[in-house]
N, C-alpha and C positions, 0 to 999 in steps of 0.2 A: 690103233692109236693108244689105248688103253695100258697095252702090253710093251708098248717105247714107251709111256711116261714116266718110270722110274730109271730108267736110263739117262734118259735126255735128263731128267732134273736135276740125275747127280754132278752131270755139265751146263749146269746150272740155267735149264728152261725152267720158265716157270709161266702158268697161265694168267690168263687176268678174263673176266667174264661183266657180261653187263647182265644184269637179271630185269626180267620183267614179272609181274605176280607171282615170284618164287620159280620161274623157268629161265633157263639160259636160251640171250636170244641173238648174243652174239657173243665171240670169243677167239682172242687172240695168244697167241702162243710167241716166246720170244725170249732173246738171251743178250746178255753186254757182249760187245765183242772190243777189240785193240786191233789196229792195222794202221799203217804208213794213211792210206788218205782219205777215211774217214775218220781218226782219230777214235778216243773211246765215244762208244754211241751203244744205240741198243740197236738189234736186228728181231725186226718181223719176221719167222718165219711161215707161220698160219695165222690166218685172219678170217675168219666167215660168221655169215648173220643168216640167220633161220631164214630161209625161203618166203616164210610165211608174213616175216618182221622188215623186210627189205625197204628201204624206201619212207621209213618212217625218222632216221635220223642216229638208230643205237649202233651203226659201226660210225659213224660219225663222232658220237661223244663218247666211244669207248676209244679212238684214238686220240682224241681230244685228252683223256684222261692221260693215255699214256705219254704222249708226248709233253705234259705237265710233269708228269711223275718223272719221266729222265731227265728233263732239263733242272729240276731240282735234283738229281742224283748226280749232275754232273757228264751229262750227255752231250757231244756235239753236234750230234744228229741221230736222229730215227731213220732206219735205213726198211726196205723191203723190198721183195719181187714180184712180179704177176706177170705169169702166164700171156705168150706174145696175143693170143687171143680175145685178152678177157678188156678189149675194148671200154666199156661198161665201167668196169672196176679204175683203170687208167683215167676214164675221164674224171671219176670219184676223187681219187688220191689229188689230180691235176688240179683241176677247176675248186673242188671244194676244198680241199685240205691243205693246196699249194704245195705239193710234193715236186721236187725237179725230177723230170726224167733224164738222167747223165751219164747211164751207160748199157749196152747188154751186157746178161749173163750167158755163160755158154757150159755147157757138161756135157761128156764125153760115157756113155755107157760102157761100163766094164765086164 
């Protein structure tokens, strides 16, 4: 990760981190994007909270943050993916943060 973050940044990722006593305890990764029908918004592409810090509230209020911060930049939405798995995570976005679920992704390995 460490070795794509000067790449990715120069197409403009950029991180956002919630700290707890001087440790990161969760941290989201993410860039503006333009398209026909999300209009400009931001895209999540990594999101994760310390195994340890799970369940106490800090990927909660670090998207809380973020989602404040785009709509004052002029966002029409916060967009992201999870894994058809991560059950867990979907009901997180769904029930607490009020995320629509509205469409799959699909990719093709080259």
């Amino acid at each position: 990760m460490i070795g794509r973050l000067p790449r990715a940044a120069e197409r403009g990722y950029c991180l956002y981190a919630l700290y707890k006593d001087n440790q990161v305890v969760s941290l989201a990764g993410l860039s503006w994007r333009v398209n026909f029908y999300n209009k400009r918004h931001v895209f999540i592409y990594d999101l994760v909270t310390d195994s340890a810090h799970r369940s106490f509230g800090y990927g909660e209020k670090l998207l809380s943050h973020i989602h404040n911060w785009a709509k004052e930049n002029g966002a029409a939405y916060v967009a992201l993916e999870s894994g058809i798995q991560r059950n867990e995570a979907h009901r997180f976005y769904e029930e607490k943060l009020d995320y629509d679920k509205w469409c799959y992704s699909f990719r093709k390995t080259l």
